[in-house]
N, C-alpha and C positions, 0 to 999 in steps of 0.2 A: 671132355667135360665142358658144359654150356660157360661162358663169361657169365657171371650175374651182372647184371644193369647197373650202369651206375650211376650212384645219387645224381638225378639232375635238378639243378639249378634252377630250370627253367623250364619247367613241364605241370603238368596239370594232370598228379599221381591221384589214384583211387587213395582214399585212407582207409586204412586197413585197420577200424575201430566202429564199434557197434553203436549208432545215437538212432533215440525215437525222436527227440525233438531237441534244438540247440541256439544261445544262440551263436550267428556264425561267424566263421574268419572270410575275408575276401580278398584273394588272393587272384592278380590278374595280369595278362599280358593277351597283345592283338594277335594271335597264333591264327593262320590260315583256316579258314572251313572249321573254326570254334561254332558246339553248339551246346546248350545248356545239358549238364547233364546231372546223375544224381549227387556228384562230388561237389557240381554246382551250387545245389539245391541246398547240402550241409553246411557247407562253408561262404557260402554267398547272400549277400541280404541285408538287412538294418543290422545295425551293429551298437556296442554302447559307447568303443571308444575302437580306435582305428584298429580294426583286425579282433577285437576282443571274443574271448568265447570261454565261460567256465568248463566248457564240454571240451576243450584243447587239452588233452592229458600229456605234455610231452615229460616223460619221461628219461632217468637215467638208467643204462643200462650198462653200470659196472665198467663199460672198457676206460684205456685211457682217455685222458685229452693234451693239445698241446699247452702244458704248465711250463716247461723253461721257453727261455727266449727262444722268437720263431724267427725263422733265417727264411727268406722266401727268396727259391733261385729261377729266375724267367729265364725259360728257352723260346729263342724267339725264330719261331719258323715260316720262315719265308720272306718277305722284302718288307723291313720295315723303316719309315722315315727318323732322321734322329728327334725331330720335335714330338712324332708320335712317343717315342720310346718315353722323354723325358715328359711326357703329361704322366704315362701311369708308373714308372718308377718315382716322381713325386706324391701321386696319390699313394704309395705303399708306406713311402716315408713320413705319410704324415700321421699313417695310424699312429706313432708314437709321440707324436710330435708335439711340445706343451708350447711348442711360437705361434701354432695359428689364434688366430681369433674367432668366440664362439659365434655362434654353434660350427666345431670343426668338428672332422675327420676323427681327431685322438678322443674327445667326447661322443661318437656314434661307438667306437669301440668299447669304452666302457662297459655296455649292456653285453660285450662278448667275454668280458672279462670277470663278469657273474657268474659266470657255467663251471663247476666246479670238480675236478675228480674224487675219486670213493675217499682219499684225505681228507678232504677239502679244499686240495689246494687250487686255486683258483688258474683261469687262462691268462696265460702268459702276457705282462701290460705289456713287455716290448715285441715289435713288428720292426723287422729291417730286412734289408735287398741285400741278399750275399752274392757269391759270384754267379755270372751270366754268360748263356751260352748261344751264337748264333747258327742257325742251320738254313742260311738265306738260297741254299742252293734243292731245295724241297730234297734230304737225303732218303727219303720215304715218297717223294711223288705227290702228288696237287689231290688228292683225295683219301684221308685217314678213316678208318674202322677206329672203333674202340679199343681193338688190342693193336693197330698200328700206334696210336695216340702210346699206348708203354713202348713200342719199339722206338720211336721219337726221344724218349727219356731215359731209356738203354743206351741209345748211343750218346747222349749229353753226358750219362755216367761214367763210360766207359770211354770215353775220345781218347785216342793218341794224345792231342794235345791237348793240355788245358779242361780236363774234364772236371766234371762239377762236384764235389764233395759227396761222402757220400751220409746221411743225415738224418738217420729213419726213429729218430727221439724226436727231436723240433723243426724239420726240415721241411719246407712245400715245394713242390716243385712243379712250379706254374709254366705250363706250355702255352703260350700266345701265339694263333695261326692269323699269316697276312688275309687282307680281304680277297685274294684269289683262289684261300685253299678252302674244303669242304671235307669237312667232316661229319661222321654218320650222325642222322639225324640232326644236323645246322639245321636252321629257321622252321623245321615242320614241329619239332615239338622242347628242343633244347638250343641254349644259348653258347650254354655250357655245363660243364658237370665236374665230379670229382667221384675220387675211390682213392683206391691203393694198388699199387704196383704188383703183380705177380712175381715173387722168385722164381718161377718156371721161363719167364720172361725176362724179366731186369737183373734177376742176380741176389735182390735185395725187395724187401715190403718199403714203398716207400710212400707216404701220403703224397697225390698230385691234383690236381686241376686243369682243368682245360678250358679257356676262355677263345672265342672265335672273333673276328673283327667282321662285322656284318657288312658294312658300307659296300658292296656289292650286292651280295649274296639276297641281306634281306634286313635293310634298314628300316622300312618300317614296323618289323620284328622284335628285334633285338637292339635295335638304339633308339626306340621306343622311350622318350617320346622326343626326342630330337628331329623323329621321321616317322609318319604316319602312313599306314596301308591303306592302299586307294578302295579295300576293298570293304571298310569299314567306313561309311559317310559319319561325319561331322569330328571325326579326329582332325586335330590340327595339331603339326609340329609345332614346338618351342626352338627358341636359338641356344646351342651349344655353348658350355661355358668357355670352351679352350679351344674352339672353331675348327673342331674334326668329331664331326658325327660318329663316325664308326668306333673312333678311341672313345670321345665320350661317353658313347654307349656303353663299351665294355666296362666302364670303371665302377659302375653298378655291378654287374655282374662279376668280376673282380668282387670287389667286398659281398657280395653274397658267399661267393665261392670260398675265400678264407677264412671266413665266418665260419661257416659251418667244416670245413675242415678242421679248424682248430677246434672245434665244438665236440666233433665224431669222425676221428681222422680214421679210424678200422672200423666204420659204420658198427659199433657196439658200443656207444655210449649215449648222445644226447639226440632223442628223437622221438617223436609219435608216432603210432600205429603199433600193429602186434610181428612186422616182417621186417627184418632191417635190409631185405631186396625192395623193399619200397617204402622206404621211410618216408617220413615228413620233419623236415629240418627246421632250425629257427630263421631261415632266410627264406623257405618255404612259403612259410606261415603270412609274410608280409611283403609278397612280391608285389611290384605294383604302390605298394604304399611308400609317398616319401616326405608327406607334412603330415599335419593337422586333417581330420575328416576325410583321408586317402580310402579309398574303395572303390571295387571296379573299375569301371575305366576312368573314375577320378583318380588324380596321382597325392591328394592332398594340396595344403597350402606350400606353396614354395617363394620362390625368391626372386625377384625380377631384379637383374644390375644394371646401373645406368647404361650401358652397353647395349639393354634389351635382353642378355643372354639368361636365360634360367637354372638356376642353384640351389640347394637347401645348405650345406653346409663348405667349410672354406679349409683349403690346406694350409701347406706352408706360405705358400705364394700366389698358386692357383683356387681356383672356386670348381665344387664336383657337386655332381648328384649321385645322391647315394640313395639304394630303399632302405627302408625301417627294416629290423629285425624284432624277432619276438623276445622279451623280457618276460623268463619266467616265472619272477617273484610276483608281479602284477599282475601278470597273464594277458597283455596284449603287446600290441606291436610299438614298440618306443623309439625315437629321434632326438639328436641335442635340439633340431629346429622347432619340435612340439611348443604348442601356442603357450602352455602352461609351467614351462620354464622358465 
């Protein structure tokens, strides 16, 4: 039986919804040998407010979402430094976090914590880091498939020692690979992605993620806009808030990904189009955007620190870039940083 694909994060999906004329969302990243196409043509273009489109039907589709408190357990594969580790377990902590100062972290959550299951009951305000697993020894090898990425998360389940809970109500289970390892489809058309675990595989259905560290592979991809492709003239990197491109990069990609997993952790609940094999999620919808007037290869209004380094919003301690998600009482792409706050 074929894997279905799973939700990426970071890809440029057909939407599987019928428009004669619209206007569009614009949703963008520098992906290699990008050319305009008709996905382009729908979703790309003048806009009224950053990403906005009445023609954006996303829909609920009955399944669950994450409503109790979400425990997020990083498996961290392959060699990771302890200052990298401790930028994106700060950024996790701050989803909850009512210390930082705005526009933070626990304020860009907010618009996640609108999505509602068939109750009503709304996604879960708390986000916290439960136990963590390292597998710095590649027990899978320096190049993952899609169904290696569940055997990576079978054995964090299932270790002799010290295995990771098992969690499949409020549980994420975030695989973060070093900047040496490769996983199918890294920098050609995903960043990263998520789905759910197979019982035929893991043992248990369990909502996961996969976030990659580009700083090798393809930094002017995926830590975008930290690092710009030489193969797109007139992009220019910005400086890193926490002075490691490749983790900062991820940490965008990180909050798309628990976004929308908390949103549609058994792809049947919060999404556009008529195929939940190719959904359009609310992190989908606003990739690329992360201020005020973000579109195409603009990233929006953002934040320059005396440092030089660039930010929209602030954690506990630390300063991130985060993109916008979509807000679907509004119906466009929302930020705590938007000028109109």
């Amino acid at each position: 039986m074929p894997t279905p694909p799973p939700i990426s994060v970071l890809i440029l999906v057909p939407l599987l919804f019928f428009f004669f004329c619209t206007e569009p969302v614009i949703a963008w990243r520098p992906w290699p040998n990008q050319t305009l196409n008709k996905t382009d043509f729908i979703f790309g273009g003048s806009k009224k407010y950053e990403g906005s489109s009445e023609f954006v039907q996303l829909k609920y589709h009955m399944g669950p979402v994450l409503t109790a408190n979400i425990t997020v357990y990083p498996i961290w594969y392959g060699s990771w430094q302890n200052s990298q580790k401790r930028i994106i377990r700060e950024f996790i902590s701050s989803i909850s976090s009512v210390e930082a100062k705005p526009p933070s972290v626990a304020g860009w959550w907010k618009t996640v914590q609108q999505y509602t299951d068939q109750t009503g009951a709304n996604i879960s305000r708390y986000v916290h880091i439960g136990a963590e697993k390292n597998d710095r020894f590649l027990s899978h090898g320096k190049s993952l498939t899609r169904l290696s990425v569940q055997s990576v998360i079978k054995s964090a389940v299932t270790s002799s020692t010290r295995p990771l809970p098992i969690n499949p109500k409020s549980g994420v289970y975030l695989l973060l690979t070093s900047e040496d390892v490769y996983v199918q489809d890294f920098c050609n058309n995903v960043c990263g992605f998520h789905y759910f675990t197979f019982p035929s595989i893991v043992g248990y259905t369990l909502p996961y993620a996969w976030v990659g560290n580009s700083a090798k592979l393809c930094p002017g991809v995926c830590a975008y806009p930290f690092a710009a492709p030489a193969y797109i003239p007139g992009l220019k990197a910005v400086k890193s808030p926490n002075g490691d491109v490749g983790v900062d990069g991820m940490i965008s990609v990180i909050a798309h990904e628990i976004a929308e997993v908390s949103t549609n952790p058994l792809v049947n609940a919060w999404y556009a189009g008529q195929d939940p094999v190719f959904p359009v999620e609310i992190a989908d919808l606003c990739e690329g955007i992360y201020g005020t007037g973000g579109g195409g290869s603009y990233t929006g209004q953002m934040f320059n620190g005396v440092d030089g380094a660039t930010y929209n919003m602030n954690g506990i301690r630390r300063r991130f870039l985060v993109q916008w998600v979509w807000n679907h009482l509004v119906n466009y792409c929302t930020g705590p940083n938007a000028l109109d706050q």
